[in-house]
MOPAC internal coordinates of N, CA, C and O (Angstrom, degrees):
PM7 1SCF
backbone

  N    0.0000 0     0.00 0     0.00 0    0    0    0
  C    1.4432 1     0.00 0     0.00 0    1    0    0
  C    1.5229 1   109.74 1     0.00 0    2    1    0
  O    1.2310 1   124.14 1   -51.10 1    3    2    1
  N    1.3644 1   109.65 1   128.90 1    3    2    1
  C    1.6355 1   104.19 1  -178.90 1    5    3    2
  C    1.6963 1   113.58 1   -91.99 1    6    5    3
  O    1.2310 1   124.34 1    49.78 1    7    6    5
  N    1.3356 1   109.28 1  -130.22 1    7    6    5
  C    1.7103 1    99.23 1  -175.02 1    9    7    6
  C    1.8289 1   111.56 1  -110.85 1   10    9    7
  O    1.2310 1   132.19 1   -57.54 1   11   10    9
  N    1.1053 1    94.06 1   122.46 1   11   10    9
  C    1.8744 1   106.91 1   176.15 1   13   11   10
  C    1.3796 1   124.77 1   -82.62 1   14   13   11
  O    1.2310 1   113.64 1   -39.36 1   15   14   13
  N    1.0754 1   129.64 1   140.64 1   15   14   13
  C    1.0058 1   132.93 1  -167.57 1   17   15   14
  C    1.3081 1   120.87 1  -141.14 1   18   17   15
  O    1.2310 1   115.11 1   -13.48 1   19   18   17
  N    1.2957 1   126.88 1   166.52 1   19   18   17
  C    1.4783 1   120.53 1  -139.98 1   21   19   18
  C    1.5588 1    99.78 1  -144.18 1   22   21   19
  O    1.2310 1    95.79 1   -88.51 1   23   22   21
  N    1.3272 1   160.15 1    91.49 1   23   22   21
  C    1.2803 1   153.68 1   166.14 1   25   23   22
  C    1.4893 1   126.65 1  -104.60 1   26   25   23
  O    1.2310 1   123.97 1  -103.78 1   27   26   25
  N    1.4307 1   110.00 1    76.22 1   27   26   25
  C    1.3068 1   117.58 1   177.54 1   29   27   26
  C    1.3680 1   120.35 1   -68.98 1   30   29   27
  O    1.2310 1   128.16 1   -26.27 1   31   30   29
  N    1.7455 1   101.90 1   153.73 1   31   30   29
  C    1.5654 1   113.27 1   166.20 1   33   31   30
  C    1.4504 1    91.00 1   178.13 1   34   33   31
  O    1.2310 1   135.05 1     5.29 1   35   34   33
  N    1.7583 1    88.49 1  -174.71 1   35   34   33
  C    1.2590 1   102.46 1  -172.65 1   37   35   34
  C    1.6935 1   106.26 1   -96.00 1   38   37   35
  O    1.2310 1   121.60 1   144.05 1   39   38   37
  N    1.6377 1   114.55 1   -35.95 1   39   38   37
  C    1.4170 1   117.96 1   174.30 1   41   39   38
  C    1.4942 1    98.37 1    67.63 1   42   41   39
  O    1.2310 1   112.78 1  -118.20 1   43   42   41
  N    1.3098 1   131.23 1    61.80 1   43   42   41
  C    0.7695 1   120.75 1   165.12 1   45   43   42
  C    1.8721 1   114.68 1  -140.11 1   46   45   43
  O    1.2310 1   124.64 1  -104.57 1   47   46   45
  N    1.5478 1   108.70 1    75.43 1   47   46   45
  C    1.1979 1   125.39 1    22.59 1   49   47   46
  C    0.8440 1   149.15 1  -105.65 1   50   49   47
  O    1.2310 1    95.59 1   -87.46 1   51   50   49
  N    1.6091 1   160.42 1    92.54 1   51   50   49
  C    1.3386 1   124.14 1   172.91 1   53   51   50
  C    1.6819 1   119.74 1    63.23 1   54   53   51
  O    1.2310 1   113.61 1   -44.37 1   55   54   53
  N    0.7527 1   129.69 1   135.63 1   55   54   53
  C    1.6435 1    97.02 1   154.02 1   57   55   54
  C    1.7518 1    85.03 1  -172.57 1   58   57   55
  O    1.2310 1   123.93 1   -18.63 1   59   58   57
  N    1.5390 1   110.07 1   161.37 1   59   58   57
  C    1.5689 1   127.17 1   176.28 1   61   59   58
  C    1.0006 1   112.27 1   -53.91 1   62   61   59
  O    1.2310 1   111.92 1   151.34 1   63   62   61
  N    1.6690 1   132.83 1   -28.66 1   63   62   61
  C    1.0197 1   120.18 1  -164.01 1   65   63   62
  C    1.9071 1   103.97 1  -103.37 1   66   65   63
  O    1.2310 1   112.71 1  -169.63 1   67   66   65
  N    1.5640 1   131.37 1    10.37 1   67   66   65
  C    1.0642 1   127.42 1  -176.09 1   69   67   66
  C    1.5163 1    78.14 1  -114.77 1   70   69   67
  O    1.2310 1   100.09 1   159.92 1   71   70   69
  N    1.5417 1   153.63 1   -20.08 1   71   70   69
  C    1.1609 1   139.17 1   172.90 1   73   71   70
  C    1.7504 1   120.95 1   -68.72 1   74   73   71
  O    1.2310 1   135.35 1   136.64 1   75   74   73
  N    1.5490 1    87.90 1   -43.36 1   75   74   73
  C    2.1363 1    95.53 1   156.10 1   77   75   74
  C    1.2663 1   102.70 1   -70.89 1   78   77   75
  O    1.2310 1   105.33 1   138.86 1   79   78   77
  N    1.1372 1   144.78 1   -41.14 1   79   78   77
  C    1.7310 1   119.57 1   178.30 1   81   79   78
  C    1.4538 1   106.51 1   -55.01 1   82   81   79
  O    1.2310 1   115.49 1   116.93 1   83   82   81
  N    1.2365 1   126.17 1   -63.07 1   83   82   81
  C    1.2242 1   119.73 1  -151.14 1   85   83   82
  C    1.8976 1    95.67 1   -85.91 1   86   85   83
  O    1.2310 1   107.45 1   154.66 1   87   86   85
  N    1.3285 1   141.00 1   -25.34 1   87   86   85
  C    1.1863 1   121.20 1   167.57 1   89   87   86
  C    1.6354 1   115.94 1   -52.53 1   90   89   87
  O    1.2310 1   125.78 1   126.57 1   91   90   89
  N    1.1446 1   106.51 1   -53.43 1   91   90   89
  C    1.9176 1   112.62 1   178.77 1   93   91   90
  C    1.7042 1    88.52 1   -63.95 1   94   93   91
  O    1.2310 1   105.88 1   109.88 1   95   94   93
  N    0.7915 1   143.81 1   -70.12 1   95   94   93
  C    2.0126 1   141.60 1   179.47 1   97   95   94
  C    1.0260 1    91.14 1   -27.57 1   98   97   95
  O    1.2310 1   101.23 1    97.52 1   99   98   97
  N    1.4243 1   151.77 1   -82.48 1   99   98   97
  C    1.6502 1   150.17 1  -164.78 1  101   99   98
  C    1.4752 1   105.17 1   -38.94 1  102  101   99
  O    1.2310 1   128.19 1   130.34 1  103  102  101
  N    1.4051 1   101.83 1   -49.66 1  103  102  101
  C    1.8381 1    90.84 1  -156.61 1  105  103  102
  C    1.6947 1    99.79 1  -102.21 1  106  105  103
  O    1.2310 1   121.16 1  -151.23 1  107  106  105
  N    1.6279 1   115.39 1    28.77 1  107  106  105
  C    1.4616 1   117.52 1   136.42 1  109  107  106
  C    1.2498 1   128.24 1   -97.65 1  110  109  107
  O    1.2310 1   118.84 1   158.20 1  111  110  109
  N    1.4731 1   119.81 1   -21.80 1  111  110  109
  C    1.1746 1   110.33 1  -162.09 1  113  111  110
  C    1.6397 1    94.12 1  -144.57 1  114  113  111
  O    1.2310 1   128.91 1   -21.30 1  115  114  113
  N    1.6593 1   100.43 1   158.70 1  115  114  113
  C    1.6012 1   119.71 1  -172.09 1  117  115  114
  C    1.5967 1   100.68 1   -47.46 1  118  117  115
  O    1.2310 1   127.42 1   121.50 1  119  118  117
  N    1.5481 1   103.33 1   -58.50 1  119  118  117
  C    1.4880 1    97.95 1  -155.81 1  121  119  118
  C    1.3727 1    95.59 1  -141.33 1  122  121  119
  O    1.2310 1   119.85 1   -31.87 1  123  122  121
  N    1.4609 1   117.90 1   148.13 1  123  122  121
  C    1.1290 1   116.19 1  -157.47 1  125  123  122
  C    1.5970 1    89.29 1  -146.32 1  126  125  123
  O    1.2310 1   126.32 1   -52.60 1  127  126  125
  N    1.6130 1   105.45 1   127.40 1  127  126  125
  C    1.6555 1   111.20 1  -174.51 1  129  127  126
  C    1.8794 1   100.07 1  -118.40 1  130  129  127
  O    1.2310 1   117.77 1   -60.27 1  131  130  129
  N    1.3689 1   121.86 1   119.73 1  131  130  129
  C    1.3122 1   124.48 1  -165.15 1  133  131  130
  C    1.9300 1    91.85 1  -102.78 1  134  133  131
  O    1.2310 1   131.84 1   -70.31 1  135  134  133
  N    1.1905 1    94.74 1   109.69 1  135  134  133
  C    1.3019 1   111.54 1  -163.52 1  137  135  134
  C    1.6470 1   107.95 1   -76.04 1  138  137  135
  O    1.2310 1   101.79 1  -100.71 1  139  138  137
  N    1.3524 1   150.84 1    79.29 1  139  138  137
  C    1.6018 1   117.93 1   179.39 1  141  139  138
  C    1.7638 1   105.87 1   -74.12 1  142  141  139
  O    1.2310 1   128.02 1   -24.70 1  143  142  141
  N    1.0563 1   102.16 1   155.30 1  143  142  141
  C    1.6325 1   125.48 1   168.93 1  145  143  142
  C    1.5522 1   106.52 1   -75.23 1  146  145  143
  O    1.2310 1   115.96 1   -57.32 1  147  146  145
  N    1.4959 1   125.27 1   122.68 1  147  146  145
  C    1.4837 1    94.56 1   160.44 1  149  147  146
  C    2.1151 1    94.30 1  -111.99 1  150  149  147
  O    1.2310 1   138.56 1   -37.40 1  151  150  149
  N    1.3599 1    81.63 1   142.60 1  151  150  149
  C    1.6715 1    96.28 1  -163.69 1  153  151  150
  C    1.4836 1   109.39 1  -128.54 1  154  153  151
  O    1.2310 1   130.28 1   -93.89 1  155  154  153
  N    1.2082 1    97.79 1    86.11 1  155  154  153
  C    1.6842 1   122.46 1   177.15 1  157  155  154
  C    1.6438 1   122.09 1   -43.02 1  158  157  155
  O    1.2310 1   129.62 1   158.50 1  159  158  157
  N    1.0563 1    99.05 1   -21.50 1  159  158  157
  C    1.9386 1   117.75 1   175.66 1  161  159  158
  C    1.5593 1   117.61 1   -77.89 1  162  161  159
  O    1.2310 1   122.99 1   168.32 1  163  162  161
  N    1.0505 1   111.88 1   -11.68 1  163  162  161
  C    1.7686 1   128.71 1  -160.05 1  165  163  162
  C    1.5474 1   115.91 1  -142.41 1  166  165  163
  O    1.2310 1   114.04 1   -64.47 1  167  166  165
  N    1.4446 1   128.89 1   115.53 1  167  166  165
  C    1.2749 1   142.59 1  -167.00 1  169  167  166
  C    1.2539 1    99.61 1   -89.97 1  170  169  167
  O    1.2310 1   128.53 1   -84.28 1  171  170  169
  N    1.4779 1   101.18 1    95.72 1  171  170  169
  C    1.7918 1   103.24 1   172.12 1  173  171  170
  C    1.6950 1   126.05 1   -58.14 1  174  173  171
  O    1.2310 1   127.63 1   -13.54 1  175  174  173
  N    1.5753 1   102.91 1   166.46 1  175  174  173
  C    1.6159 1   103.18 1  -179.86 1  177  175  174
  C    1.7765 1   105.06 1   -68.04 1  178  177  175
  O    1.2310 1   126.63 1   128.24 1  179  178  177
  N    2.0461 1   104.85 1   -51.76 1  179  178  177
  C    1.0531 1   128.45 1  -171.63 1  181  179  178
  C    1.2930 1   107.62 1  -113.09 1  182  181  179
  O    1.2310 1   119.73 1   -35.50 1  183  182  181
  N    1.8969 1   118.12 1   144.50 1  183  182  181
  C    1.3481 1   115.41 1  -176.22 1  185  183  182
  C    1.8716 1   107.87 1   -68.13 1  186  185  183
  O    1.2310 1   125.47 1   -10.38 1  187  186  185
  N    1.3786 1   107.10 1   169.62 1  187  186  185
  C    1.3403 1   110.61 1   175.08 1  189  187  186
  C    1.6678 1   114.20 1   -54.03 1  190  189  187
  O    1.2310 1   131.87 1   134.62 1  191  190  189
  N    1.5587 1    94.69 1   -45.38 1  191  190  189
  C    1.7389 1    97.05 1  -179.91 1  193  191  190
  C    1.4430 1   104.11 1   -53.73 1  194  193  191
  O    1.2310 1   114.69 1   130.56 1  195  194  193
  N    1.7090 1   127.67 1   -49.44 1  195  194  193
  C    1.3199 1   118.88 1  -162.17 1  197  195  194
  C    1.6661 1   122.71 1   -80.36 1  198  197  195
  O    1.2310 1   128.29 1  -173.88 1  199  198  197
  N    1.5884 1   101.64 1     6.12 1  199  198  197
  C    1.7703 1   104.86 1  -167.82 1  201  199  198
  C    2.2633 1    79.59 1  -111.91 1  202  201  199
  O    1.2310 1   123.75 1   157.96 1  203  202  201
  N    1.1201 1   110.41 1   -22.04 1  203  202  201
  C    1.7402 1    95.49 1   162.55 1  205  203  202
  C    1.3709 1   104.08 1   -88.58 1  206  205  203
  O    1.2310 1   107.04 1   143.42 1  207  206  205
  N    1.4022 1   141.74 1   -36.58 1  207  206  205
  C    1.7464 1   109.60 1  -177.55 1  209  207  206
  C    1.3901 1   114.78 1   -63.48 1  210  209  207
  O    1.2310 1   123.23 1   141.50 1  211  210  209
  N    1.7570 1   111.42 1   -38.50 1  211  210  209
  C    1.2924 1   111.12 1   173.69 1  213  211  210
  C    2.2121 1   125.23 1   -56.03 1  214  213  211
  O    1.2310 1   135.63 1   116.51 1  215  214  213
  N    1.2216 1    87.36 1   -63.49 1  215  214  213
  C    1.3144 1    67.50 1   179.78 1  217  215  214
  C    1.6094 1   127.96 1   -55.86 1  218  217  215
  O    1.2310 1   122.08 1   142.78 1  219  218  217
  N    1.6562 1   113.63 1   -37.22 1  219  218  217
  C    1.4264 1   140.18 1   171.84 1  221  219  218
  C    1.8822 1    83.44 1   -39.56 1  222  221  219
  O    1.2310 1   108.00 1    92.20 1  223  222  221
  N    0.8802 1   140.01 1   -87.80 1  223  222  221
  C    1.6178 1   145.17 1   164.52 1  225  223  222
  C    1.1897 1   107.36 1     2.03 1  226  225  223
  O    1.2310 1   110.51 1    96.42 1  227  226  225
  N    1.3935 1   135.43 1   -83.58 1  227  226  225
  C    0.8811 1   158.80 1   174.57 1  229  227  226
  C    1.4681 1   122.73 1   -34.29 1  230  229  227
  O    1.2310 1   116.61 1   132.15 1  231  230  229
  N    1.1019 1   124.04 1   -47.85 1  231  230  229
  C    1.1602 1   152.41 1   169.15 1  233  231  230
  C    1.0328 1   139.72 1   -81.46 1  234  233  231
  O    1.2310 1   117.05 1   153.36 1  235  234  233
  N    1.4687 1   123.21 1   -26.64 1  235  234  233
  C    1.3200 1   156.56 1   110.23 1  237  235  234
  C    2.0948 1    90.54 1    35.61 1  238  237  235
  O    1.2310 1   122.10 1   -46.25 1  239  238  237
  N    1.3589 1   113.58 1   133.75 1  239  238  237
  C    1.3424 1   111.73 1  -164.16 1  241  239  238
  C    1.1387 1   149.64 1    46.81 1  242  241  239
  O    1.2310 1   119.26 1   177.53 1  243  242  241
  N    1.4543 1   119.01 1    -2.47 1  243  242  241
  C    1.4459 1   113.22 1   158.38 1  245  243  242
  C    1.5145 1   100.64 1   -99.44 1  246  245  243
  O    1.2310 1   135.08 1   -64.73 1  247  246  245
  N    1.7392 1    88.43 1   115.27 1  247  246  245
  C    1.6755 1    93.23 1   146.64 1  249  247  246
  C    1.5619 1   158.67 1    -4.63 1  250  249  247
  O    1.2310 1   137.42 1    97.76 1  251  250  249
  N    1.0346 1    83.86 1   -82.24 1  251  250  249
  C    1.9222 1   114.12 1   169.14 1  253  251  250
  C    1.4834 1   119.20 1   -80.93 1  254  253  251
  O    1.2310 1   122.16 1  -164.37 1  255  254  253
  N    1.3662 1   113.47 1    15.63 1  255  254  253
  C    1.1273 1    94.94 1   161.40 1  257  255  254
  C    1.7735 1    96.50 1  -141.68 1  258  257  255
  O    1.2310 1   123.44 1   -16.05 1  259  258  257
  N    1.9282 1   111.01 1   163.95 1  259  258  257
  C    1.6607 1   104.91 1  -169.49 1  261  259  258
  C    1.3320 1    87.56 1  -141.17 1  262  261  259
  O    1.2310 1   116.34 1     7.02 1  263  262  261
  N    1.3124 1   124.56 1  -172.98 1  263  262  261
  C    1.2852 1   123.07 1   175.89 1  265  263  262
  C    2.0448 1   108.82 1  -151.31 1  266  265  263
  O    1.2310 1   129.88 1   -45.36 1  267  266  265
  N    1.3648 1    98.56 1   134.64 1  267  266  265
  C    1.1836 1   102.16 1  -158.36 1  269  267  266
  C    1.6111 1   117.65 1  -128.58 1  270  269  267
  O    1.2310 1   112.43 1    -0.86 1  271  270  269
  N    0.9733 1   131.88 1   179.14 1  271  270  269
  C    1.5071 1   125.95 1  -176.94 1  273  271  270
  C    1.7141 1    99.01 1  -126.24 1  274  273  271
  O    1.2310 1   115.07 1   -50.61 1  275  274  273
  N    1.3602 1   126.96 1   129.39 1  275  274  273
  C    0.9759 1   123.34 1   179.51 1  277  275  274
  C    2.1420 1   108.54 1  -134.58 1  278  277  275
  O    1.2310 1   117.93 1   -63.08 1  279  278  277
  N    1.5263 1   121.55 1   116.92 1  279  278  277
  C    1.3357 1   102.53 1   148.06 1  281  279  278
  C    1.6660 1   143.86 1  -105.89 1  282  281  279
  O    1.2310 1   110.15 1    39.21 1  283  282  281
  N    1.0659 1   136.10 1  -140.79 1  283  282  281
  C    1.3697 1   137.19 1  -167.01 1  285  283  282
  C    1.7861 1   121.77 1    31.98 1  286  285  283
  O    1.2310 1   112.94 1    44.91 1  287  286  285
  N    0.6826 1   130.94 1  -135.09 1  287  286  285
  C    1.3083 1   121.94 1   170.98 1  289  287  286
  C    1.6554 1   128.97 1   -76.93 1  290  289  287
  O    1.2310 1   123.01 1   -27.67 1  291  290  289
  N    1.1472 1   111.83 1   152.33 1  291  290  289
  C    2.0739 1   134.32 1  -154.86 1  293  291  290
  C    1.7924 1    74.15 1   -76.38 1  294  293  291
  O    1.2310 1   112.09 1   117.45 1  295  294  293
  N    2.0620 1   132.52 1   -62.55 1  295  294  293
  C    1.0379 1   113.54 1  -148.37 1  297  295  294
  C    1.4017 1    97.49 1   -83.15 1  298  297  295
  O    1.2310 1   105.22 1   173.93 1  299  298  297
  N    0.7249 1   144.97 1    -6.07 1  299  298  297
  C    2.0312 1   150.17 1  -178.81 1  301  299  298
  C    1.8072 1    81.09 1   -72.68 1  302  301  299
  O    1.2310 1   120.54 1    93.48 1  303  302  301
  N    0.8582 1   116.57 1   -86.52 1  303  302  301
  C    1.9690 1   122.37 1  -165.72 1  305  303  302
  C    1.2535 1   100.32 1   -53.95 1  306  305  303
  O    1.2310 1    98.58 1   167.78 1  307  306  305
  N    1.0948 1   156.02 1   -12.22 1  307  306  305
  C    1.1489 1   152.57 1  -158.99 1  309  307  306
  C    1.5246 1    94.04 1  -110.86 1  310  309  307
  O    1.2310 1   121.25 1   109.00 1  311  310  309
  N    0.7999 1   115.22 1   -71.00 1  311  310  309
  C    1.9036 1   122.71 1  -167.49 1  313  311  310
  C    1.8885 1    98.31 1   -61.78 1  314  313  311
  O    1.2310 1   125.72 1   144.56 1  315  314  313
  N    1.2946 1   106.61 1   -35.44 1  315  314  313
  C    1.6214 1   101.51 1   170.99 1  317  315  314
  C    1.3339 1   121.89 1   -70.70 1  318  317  315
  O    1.2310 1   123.24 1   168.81 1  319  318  317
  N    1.4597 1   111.40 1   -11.19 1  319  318  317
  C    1.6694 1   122.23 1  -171.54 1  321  319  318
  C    1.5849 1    97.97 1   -94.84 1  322  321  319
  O    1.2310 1   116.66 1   139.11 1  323  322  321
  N    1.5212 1   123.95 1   -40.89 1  323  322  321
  C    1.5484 1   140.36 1   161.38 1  325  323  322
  C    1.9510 1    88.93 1    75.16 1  326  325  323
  O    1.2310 1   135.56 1  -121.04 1  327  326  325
  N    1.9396 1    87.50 1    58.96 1  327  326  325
  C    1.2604 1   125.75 1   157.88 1  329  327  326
  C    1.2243 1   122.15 1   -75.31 1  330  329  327
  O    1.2310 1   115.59 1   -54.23 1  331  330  329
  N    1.0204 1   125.98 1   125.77 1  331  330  329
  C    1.7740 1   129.62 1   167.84 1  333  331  330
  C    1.1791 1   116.97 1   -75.78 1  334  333  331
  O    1.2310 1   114.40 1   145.67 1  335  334  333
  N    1.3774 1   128.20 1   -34.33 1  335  334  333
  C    1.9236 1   144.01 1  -145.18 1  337  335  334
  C    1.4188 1   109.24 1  -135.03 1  338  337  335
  O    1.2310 1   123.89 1   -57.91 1  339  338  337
  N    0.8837 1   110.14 1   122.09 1  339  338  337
  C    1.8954 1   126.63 1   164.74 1  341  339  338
  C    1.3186 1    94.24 1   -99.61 1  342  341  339
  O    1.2310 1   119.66 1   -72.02 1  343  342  341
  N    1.3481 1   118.26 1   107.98 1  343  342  341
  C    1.6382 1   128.89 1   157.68 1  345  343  342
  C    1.3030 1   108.70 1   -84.91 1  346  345  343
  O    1.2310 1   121.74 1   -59.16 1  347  346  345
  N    1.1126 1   114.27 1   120.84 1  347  346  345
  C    2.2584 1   120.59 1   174.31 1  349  347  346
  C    1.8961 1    94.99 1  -127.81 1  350  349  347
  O    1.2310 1   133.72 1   -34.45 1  351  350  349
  N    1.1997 1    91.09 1   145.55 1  351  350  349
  C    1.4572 1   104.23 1   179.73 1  353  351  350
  C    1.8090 1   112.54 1  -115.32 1  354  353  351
  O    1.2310 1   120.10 1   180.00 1  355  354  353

């Protein structure tokens, strides 16, 4: 297994510049898990389902990277993923 990596947010929306993070994120690391937050405190633009079809879309053919929904704490999901890398943009 090589090195995993972890790039949370909420993505809501989307935006070009979290799609250049995580394209340059892929072609550092083995596997790359695009974490969304779901964050119960804050009335999103887009539902959780629609900020995973979108990026899932988007992303669409690279391998090494998946996209996932994660709550409570970044180090709880992270240590369960048996992530090496916190990607922040």
């Amino acid at each position: 297994m090589g090195i995993r990596a972890v790039y949370p947010g909420t993505f809501d929306p989307v935006t070009n510049g979290h799609i250049d993070l995580i394209e340059r994120s892929a072609a550092l690391f083995d596997d790359l898990i695009v974490a969304i937050l779901k964050n119960t405190d804050k009335q999103p633009f887009f539902t959780l389902e629609e900020r995973v079809e979108m990026l899932e879309a988007v992303l669409a053919g690279r391998p090494n990277v998946s996209v996932t929904t994660f709550g409570g704490l970044l180090v709880d999901f992270v240590e369960r993923r048996e992530a090496a890398v916190i990607v922040r943009g």
